[in-house]
GUBA-166209 format. One line per field, with one value per residue (C-alpha): residue number from 1; residue in three letters; chain; x, y negated, z. Coordinates in steps of 0.001 Angstrom, whole numbers. Example, Ala and Ser with C-alpha at 12.3 -4.5 7.8 and 13.67 -1.06 7.14 Angstrom:
# residues 2
pado	[1  2]
zati	[ALA  SER]
sedo	[A  A]
u	[12300  13670]
v	[4500  1060]
w	[7800  7140]
END
This chain:
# residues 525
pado	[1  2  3  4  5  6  7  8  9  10  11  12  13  14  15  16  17  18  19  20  21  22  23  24  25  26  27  28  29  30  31  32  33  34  35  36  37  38  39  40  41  42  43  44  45  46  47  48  49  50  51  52  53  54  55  56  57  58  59  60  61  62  63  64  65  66  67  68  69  70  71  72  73  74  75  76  77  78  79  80  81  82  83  84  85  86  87  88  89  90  91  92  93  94  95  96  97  98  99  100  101  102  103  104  105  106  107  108  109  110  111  112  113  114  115  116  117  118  119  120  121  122  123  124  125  126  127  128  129  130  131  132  133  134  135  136  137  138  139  140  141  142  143  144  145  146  147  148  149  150  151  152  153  154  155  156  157  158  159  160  161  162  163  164  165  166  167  168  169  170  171  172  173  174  175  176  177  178  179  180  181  182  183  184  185  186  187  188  189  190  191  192  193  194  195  196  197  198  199  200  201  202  203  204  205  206  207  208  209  210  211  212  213  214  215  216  217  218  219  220  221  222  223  224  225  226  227  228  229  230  231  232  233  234  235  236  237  238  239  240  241  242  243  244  245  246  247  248  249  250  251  252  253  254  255  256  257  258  259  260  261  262  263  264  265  266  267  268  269  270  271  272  273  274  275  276  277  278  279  280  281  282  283  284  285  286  287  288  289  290  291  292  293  294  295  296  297  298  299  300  301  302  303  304  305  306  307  308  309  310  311  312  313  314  315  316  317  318  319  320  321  322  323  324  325  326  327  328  329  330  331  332  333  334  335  336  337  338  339  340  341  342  343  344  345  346  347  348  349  350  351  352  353  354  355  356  357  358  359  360  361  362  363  364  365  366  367  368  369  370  371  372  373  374  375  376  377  378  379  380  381  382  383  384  385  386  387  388  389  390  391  392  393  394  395  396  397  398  399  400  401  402  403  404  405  406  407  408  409  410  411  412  413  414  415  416  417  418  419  420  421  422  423  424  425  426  427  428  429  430  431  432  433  434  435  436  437  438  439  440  441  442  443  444  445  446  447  448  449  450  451  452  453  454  455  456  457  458  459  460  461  462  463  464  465  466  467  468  469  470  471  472  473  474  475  476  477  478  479  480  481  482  483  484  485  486  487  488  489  490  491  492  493  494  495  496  497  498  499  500  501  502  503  504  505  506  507  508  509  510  511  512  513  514  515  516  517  518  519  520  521  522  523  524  525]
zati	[UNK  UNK  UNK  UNK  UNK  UNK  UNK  UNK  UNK  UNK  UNK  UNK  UNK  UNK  UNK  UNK  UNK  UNK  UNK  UNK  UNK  UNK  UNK  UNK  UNK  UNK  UNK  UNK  UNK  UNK  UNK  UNK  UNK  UNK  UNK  UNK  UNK  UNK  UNK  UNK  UNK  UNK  UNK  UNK  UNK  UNK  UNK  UNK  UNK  UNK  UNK  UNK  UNK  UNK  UNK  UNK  UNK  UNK  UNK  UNK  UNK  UNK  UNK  UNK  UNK  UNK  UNK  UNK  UNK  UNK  UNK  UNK  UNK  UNK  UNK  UNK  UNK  UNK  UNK  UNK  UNK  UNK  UNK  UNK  UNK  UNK  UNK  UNK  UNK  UNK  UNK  UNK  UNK  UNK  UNK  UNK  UNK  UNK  UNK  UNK  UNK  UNK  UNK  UNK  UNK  UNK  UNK  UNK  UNK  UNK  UNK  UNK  UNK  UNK  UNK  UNK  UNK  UNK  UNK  UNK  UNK  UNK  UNK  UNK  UNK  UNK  UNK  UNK  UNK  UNK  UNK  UNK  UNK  UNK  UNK  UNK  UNK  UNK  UNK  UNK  UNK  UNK  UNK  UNK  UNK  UNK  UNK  UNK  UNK  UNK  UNK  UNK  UNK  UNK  UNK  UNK  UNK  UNK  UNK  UNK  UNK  UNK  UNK  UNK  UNK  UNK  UNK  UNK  UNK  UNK  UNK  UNK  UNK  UNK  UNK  UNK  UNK  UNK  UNK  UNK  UNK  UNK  UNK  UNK  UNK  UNK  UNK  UNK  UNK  UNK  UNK  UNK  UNK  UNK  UNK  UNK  UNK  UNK  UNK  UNK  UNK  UNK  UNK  UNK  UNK  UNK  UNK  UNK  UNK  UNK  UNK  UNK  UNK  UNK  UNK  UNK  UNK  UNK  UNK  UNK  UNK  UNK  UNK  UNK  UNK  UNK  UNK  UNK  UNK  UNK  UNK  UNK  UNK  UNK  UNK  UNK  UNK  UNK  UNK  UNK  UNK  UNK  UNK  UNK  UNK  UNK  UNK  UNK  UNK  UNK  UNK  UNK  UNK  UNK  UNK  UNK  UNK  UNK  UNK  UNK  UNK  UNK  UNK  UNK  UNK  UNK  UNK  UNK  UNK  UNK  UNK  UNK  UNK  UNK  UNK  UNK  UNK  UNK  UNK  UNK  UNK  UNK  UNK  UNK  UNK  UNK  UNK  UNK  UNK  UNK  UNK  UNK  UNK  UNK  UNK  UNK  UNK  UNK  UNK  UNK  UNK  UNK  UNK  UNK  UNK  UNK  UNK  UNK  UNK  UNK  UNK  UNK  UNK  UNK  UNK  UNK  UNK  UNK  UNK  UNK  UNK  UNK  UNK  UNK  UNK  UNK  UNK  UNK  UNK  UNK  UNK  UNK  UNK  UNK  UNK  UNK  UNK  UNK  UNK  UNK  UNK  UNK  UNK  UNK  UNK  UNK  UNK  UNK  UNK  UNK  UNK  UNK  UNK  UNK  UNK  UNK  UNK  UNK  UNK  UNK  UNK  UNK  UNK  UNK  UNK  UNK  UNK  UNK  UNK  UNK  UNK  UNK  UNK  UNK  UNK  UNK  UNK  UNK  UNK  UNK  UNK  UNK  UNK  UNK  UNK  UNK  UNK  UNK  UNK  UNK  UNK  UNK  UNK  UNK  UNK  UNK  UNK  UNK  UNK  UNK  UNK  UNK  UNK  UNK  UNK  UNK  UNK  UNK  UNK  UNK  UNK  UNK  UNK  UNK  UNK  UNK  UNK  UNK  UNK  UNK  UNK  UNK  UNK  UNK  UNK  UNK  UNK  UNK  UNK  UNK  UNK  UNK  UNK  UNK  UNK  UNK  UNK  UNK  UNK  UNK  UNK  UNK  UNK  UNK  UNK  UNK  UNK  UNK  UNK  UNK  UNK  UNK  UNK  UNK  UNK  UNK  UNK  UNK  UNK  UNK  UNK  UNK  UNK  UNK  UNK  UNK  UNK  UNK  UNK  UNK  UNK  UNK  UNK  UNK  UNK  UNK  UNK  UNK  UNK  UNK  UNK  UNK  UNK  UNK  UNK  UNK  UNK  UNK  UNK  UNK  UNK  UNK  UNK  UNK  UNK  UNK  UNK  UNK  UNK  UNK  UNK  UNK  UNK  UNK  UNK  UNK  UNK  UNK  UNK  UNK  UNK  UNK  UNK  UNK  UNK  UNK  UNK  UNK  UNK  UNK  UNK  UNK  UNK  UNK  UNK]
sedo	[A  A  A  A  A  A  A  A  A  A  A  A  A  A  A  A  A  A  A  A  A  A  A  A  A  A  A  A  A  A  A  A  A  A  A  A  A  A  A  A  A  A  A  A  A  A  A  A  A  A  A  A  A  A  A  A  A  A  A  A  A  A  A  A  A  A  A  A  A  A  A  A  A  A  A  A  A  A  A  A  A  A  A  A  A  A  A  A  A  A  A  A  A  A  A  A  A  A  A  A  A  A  A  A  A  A  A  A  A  A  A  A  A  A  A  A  A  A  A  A  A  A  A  A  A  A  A  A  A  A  A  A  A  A  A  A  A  A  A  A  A  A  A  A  A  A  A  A  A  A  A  A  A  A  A  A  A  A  A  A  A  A  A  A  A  A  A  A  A  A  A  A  A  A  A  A  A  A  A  A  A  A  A  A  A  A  A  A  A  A  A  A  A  A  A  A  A  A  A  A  A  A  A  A  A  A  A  A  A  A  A  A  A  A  A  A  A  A  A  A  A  A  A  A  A  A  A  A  A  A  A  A  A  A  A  A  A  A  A  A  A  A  A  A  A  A  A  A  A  A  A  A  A  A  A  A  A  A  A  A  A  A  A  A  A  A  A  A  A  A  A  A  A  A  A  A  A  A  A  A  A  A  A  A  A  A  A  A  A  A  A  A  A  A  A  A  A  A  A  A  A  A  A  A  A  A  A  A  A  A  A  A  A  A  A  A  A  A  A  A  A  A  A  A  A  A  A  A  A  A  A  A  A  A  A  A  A  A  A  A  A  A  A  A  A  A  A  A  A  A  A  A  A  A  A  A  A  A  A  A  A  A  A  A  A  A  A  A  A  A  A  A  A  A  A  A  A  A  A  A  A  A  A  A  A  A  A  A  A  A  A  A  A  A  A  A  A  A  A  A  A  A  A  A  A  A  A  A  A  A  A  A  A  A  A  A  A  A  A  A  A  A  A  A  A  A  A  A  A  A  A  A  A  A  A  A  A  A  A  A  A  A  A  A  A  A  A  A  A  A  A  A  A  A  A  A  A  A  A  A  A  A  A  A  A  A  A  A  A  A  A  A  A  A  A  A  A  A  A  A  A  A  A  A  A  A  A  A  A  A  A  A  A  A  A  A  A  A  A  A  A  A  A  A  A  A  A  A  A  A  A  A  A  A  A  A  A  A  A  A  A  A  A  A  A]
u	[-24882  -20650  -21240  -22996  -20846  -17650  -19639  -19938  -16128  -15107  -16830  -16375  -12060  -13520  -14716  -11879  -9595  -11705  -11673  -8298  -6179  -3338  299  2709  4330  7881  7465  5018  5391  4968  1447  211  -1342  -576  -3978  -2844  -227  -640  2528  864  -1941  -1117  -2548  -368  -1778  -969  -2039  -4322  -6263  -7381  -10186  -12397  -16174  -19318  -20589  -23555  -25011  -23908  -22053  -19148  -16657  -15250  -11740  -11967  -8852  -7867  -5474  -3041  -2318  1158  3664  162  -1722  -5155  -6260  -9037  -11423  -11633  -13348  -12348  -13777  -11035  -8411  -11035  -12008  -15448  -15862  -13571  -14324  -11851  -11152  -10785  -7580  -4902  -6824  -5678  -7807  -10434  -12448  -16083  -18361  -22450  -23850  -27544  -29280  -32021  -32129  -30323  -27399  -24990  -21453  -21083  -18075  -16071  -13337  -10986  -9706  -8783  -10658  -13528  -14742  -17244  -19443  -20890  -23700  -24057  -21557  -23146  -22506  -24352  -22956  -19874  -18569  -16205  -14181  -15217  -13335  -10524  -10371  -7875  -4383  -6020  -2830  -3388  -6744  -5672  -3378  -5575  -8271  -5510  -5173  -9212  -8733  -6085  -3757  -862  720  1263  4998  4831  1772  4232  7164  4262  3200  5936  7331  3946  4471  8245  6850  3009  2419  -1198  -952  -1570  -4438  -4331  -5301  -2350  50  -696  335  3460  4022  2838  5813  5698  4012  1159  561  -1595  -4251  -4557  -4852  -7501  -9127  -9247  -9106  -12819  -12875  -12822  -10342  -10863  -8395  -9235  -6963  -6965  -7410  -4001  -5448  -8639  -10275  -13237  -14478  -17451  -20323  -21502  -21362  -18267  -19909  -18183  -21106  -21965  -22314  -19262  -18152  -15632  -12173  -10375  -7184  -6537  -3577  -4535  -3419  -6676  -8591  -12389  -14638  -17889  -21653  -22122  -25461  -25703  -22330  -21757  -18671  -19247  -15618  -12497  -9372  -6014  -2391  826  1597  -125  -1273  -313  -1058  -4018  -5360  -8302  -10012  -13345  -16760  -17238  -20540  -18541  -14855  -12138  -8739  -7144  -3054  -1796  1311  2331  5219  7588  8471  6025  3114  134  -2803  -5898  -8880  -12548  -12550  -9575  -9271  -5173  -3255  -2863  268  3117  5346  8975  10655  13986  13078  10188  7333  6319  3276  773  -983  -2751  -1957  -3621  -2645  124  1173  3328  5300  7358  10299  12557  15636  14886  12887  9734  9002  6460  4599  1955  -675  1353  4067  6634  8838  8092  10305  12212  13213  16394  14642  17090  15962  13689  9570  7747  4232  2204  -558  -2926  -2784  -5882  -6753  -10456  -11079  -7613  -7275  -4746  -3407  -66  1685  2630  6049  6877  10049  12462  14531  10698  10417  6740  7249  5129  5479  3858  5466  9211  8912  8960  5977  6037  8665  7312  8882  7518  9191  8977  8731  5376  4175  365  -918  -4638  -5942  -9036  -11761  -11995  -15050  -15970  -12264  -12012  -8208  -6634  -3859  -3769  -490  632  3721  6058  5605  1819  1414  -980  -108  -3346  -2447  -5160  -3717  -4287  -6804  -4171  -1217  -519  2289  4653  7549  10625  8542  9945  13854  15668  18449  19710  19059  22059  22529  24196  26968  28414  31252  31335  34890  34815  38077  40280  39872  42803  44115  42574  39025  39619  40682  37663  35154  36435  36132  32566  31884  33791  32650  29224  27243  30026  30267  26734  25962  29011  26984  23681  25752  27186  23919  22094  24855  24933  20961  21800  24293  22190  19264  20818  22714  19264  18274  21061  20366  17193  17920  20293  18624  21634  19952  16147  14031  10600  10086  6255  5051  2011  4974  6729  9725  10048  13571  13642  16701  15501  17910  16999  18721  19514  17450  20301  20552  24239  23103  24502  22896  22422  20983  18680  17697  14780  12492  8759  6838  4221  1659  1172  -283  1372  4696]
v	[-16359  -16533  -20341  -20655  -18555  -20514  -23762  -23045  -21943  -25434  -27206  -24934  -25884  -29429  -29303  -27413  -30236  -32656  -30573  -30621  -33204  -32080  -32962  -33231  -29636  -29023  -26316  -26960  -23331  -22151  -19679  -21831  -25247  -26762  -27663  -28977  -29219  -30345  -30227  -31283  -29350  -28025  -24150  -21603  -17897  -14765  -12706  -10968  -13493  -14885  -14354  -16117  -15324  -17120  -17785  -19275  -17899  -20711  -19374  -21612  -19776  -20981  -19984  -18535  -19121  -17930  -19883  -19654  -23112  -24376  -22464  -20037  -22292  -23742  -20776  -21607  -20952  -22550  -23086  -24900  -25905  -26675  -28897  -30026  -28515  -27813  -26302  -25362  -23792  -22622  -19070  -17387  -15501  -15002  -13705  -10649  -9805  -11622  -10405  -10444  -7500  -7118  -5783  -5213  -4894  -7088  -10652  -13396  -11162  -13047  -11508  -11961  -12981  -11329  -12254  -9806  -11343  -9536  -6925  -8127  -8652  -11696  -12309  -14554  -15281  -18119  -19429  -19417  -16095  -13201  -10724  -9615  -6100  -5580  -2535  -41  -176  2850  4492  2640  4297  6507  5157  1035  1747  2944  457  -2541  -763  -745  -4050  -4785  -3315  -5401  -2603  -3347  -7146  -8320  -7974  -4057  -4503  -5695  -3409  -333  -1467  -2395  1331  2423  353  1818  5397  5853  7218  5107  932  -1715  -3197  -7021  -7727  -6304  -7222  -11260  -10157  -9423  -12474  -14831  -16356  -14898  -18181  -17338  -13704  -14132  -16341  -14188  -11190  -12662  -13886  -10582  -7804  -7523  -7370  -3409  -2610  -2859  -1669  -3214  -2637  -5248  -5170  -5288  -4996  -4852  -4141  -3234  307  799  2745  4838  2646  1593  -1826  -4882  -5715  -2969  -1971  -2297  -811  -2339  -273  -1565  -251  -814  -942  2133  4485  4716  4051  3009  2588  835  703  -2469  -2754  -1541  -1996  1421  3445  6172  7586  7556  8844  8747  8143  8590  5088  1608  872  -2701  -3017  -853  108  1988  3655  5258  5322  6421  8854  10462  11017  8072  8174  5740  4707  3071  1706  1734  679  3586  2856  5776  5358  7932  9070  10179  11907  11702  14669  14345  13008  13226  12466  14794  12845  11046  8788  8419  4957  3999  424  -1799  -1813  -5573  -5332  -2203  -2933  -419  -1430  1458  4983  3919  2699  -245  -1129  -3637  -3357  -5591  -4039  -6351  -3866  -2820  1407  2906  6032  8583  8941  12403  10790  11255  8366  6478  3984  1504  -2701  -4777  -8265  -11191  -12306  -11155  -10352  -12627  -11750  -9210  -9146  -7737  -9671  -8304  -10122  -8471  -10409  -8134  -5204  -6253  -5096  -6157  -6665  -10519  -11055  -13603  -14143  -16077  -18071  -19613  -17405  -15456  -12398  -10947  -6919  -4235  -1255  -1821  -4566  -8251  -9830  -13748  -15834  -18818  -21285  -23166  -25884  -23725  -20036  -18646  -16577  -15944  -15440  -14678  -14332  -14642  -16989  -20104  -22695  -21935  -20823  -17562  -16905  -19181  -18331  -19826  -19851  -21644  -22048  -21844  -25201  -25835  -26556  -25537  -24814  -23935  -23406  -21869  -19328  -20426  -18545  -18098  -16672  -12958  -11039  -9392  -7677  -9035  -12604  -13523  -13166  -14678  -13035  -9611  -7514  -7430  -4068  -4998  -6769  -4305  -2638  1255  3021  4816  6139  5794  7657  9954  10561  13833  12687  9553  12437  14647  11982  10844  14517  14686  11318  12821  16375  16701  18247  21111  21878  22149  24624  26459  26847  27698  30662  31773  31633  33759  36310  36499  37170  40045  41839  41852  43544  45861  47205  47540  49359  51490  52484  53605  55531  57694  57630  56077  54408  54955  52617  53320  53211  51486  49675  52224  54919  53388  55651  56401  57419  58447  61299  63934  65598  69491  72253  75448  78604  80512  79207  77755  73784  73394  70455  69583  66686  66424  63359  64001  62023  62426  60296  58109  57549  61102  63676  66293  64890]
w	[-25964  -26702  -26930  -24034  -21991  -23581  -22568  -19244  -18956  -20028  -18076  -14839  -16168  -16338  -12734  -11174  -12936  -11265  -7817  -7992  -8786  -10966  -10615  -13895  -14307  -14466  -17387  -20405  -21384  -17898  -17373  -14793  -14114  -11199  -9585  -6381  -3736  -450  1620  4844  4404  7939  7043  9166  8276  6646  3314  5234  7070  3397  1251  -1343  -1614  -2425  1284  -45  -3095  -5643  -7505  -5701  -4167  -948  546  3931  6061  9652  10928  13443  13973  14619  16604  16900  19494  18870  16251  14078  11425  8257  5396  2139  -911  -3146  -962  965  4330  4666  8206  11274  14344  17080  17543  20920  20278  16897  14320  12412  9377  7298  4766  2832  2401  1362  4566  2758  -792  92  -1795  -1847  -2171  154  1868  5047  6578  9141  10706  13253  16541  19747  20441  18494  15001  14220  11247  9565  7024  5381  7721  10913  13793  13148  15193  17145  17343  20380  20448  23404  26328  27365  30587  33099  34165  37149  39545  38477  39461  43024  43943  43206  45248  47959  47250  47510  50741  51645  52589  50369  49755  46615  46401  46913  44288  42040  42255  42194  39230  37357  37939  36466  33421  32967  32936  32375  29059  29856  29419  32166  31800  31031  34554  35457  33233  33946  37294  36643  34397  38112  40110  43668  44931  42443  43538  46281  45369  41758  44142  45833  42601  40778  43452  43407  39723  38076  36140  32257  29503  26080  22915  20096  16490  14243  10865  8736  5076  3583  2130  -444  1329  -1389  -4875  -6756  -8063  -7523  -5353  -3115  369  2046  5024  7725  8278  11344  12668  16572  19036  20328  17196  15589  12651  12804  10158  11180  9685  7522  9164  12585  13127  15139  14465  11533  11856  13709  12976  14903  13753  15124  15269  15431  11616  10122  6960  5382  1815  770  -2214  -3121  -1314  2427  1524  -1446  -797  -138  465  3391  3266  6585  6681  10617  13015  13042  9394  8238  5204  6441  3928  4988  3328  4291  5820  7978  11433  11294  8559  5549  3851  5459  3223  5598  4499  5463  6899  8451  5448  5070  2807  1374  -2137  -4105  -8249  -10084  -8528  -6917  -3332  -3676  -286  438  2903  4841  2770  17  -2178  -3715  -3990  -5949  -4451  -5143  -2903  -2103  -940  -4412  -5120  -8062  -8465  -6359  -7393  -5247  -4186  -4548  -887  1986  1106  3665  1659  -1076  -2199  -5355  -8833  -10775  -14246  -14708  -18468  -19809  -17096  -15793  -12463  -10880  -7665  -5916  -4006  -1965  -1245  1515  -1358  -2570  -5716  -6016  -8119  -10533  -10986  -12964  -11663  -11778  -14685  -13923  -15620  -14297  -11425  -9770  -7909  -5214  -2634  368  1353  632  3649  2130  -1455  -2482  -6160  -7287  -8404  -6558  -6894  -10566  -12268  -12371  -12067  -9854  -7084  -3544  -1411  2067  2637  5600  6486  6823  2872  52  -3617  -5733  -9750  -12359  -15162  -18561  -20445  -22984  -21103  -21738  -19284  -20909  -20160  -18939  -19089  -15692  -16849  -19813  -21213  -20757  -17561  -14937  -15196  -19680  -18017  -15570  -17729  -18322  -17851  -20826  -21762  -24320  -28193  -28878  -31939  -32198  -31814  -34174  -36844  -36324  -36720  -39903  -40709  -39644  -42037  -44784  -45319  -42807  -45474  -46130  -42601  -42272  -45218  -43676  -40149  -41807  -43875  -40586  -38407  -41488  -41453  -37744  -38303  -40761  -39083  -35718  -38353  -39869  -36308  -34880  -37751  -37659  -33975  -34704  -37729  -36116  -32377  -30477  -28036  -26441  -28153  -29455  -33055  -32412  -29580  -29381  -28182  -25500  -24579  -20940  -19630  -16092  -14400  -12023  -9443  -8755  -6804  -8581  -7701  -6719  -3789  -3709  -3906  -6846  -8042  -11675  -14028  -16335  -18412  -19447  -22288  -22316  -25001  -22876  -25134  -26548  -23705  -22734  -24025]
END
C-alpha cells in the first residue's frame, strides 16, 4: 500500500514536471522548484479572487482565477490547468471573491464554483452556470424618489434635478441610487435625453458584494457542506444556504467588511472575524447579530488570515500583529517594505500552518507567528498568492505579479521550515549596542570577592537566616508563656478581643472602659 501510494507520488512529480516546464533555479538549496514563470501571462487579480479545486471529479485540480483584466476593464473568468488556460468567460462587473464549496452529499462529489461580482454571486458545476444569487434590493432615499417622480411629471428640468440631488447626496444618511448617481456623472448636454430615458424607470437601490468565504454547515471534514458568507456594501454580513441559496443569517457591522475569516460549523457554533474600513477587526459569534469583540488597529488592515488560534493582520504600517480572537495583542513583526498580499500556508503531510507576505520590494515572506520560516524572491511585486495542490502535486504555490505574470514553484518533499530559515546570520536586533556603563573599582573588587570566598559567604547567610529563625521562635514562645499579647494557645480557642464603652450608674456620665476577653470556643466564656 506505502509503495503504491509512493508510486503514484512520483509519477504525479513526473507529470507536474512535464505540466510545467521548469526553469534552472538560482539556489540549489532553496525549498522550492521553480515550475514555471510566465511574465506575460497577462493575470491581473487579487488573493482573494483565487482558488484551486477539482471542478471535475479527476482528481486534477484546476486553478480558478477572476480577473480583472488590465487597468480593470474587460473582467473575466478563468480557468487554468497548469499554465495553460482552459476556459474564459467575461464577467459583467469586477469580481470580488472566488471560492469552492460542496453544495450536496449526493455522488459524484463535485464543488461547485462560485464566483462574487456586483451584487450577485454565480456558480458553477462542472463549469457551466448553475445559479445566480442577487442580493435583495434596499428601499430608495424617500426624497430621490420624489424628485424623479417630479421629473416623470415633467415638473422640474434637469438642471434643478441635478443641484436637488446633489444636496441629497451631501447630507442623506440614505445613498443615491445608481440611477442617480450616473446622472450626476452626465455633462449638461447629456441630461435631458437620460431624463427622458430613465424617468419612467422606478427607482432601485442595490449594494454590491466586497468580500466572500466559505463556512462548514454542520461537519468539520475537509469535504463537507459548506455554506456561503458574503459581506456587502451595506454593513452586513450574510450567510446563505449551500442549497437553496436563501439567506440563513444576517448580521450587521459598523463598517463595510473587507477582508473576512471564519471558523467552526454554522449548525454548531462558529466564530466570524471581519476586518472592515475604519481600521477596526470585529468578531462575531453564532448567536450574535452585532459584534461581540472589536480589535482597534492603528492603520488600514491589508490582509486577515486565521494560522491556528490566532488572527494574523496585516497593515499598511509595514507590520504583521498577532491577536486572540478576544482582541489581546500577541505579537507584532516591522516589514522591510509595504504588504500588497496574505494569504494561508498550510503543509497538511507535517501540520504545518503558517502565514504568506507579499511584499512591495518582491520578497514573499514566510511566518510562523513572529518567526521567519522561508524568503522568496520573485522579479516583480506579488499582489496574489494561493497554496495548495495544483493538478496532481500536492504542495505547490501560485503567485501573479504586478505586472500580468505567473510564478508557479512545487515544495520539495524534503524541505523542513525551521526557524530563522529565511535569515542568515544574527538577528538585527545583536548589533544595536547596549549603553552599559562603566565597572568601578568597587564592583571589580567585590566580584573577585564573590569568586574567591562564595562558599564562606554562603554558610555565613545560611547561619544568619537559621538564627534569625530561632530568635523569632523562641520570642513567640516567650509571648505566650507569659501572656503578653492575645494569642490563642490552640486554634480550637480562638481569642476574641473586643472594648465596650458604658456609662456609670451614678448618673454623672462618667464613662469608663473595659477590655474585656471572652474565650470563643468555650460557652459561657
Amino acid at each position: 500500500m506505502a509503495a503504491a501510494s509512493s508510486s503514484d507520488s512520483d509519477c504525479g512529480r513526473a507529470e507536474s514536471a512535464q505540466l510545467f516546464p521548469s526553469s534552472p533555479s538560482n539556489e540549489a538549496s532553496s525549498k522550492w522548484l521553480d515550475a514555471h514563470y510566465d511574465p506575460v501571462a497577462n493575470i491581473h487579480t487579487f488573493s482573494s479572487c483565487l482558488a484551486l479545486a477539482d471542478l471535475h471529479g479527476d482528481g486534477e485540480y484546476k486553478l480558478v482565477v477572476g480577473d480583472l483584466g488590465p487597468g480593470g476593464q474587460h473582467p473575466r473568468l478563468k480557468v487554468l490547468k497548469g499554465p495553460t488556460v482552459l476556459t474564459e468567460s467575461p464577467l459583467p462587473a469586477l469580481p470580488a471573491a472566488a471560492a469552492t464549496f460542496l453544495m450536496e452529499q449526493h455522488e459524484p462529489r463535485t464543488p461547485a464554483l462560485a464566483l462574487a461580482s456586483g451584487p450577485c454571486v454565480y456558480v458553477y458545476k462542472n463549469l457551466r452556470p448553475y445559479f445566480k444569487f442577487s442580493l435583495p434590493q434596499l428601499p430608495p432615499n424617500p426624497l430621490e424618489q420624489d424628485l424623479w417622480n417630479q421629473a416623470k411629471e415633467d415638473r422640474i428640468d434637469p438642471l434643478t434635478l441635478k443641484e436637488m440631488l446633489e444636496g441629497i447626496r451631501e447630507k442623506a444618511e440614505v445613498p443615491l441610487s445608481v440611477q442617480s448617481l450616473r446622472f450626476l456623472q452626465l455633462e449638461l448636454r447629456e441630461m435631458e435625453a437620460f431624463v427622458s430615458q430613465h424617468k419612467s424607470k422606478s427607482i432601485k437601490r442595490q449594494t454590491v458584494i466586497t468580500t466572500m468565504t466559505t463556512l462548514k454547515k454542520n461537519l468539520a471534514d475537509e469535504d463537507a457542506v459548506s455554506c456561503l458568507v458574503l459581506g456587502t456594501e451595506n454593513k452586513e454580513l450574510l450567510v446563505l444556504d449551500p442549497e437553496a441559496f436563501i439567506i440563513l443569517a444576517k448580521m450587521s457591522l459598523p463598517s463595510v467588511p473587507v477582508f473576512l475569516d471564519v471558523s467552526g460549523q454554522f449548525d454548531v457554533e462558529f466564530r466570524l472575524a471581519a476586518a472592515c474600513r475604519n481600521g477596526n477587526i470585529y468578531i462575531l459569534r453564532r448567536d450574535s447579530k452585532r459584534p461581540k469583540y472589536c480589535i482597534e488597529l492603528s492603520a488600514q488592515p491589508v490582509g486577515l488570515v486565521r494560522v491556528h488560534k490566532v488572527l494574523v493582520v496585516g497593515s499598511t504600517q509595514d507590520s504583521l500583529h498577532g491577536f486572540t480572537h478576544k482582541g489581546k495583542k500577541l505579537w507584532t513583526v516591522q516589514m522591510p517594505a509595504a504588504i500588497l498580499t496574505m494569504n494561508l500556508l498550510e503543509q497538511h503531510s507535517r501540520g504545518l500552518q503558517a502565514v504568506m507576505a507579499g511584499l512591495a520590494n518582491g520578497e514573499v515572506r514566510i511566518y510562523r507567528d513572529k518567526t521567519l520560516l522561508n524568503v522568496i524572491r520573485t522579479p516583480d511585486a506579488v499582489t496574489s498568492l494561493c497554496f495548495g495542490r495544483y493538478g496532481r502535486e500536492d504542495n505547490t504555490l501560485i503567485m501573479t505579479t504586478r505586472g500580468g505574470g505567473l510564478i508557479i514553484k512545487i515544495l520539495k518533499r524534503t524541505a523542513v521550515f525551521v526557524e530563522g530559515g529565511g535569515e542568515a546570520g544574527p538577528p538585527p536586533a545583536q548589533a544595536l549596542k547596549l549603553n552599559v556603563p562603566r565597572k568601578t573599582r568597587l564592583y571589580v573588587d567585590q566580584t573577585l570577592r564573590e569568586r574567591e570566598a562564595g562558599t564562606a559567604m554562603h554558610r555565613t547567610f545560611q547561619t544568619d537566616l537559621y538564627l534569625l529563625r530561632l530568635r523569632t521562635a523562641r520570642a513567640y514562645v516567650q509571648a505566650l508563656e507569659s501572656s503578653l499579647n492575645p494569642v490563642s494557645v490552640t486554634a480550637r480557642e480562638p481569642l476574641k478581643l473586643h472594648a465596650v464603652d458604658w456609662r456609670d450608674s451614678d448618673g454623672y456620665g462618667t464613662r469608663k472602659k473595659t477590655v474585656c476577653f471572652s474565650n470563643c470556643g468555650q460557652p459561657g466564656g
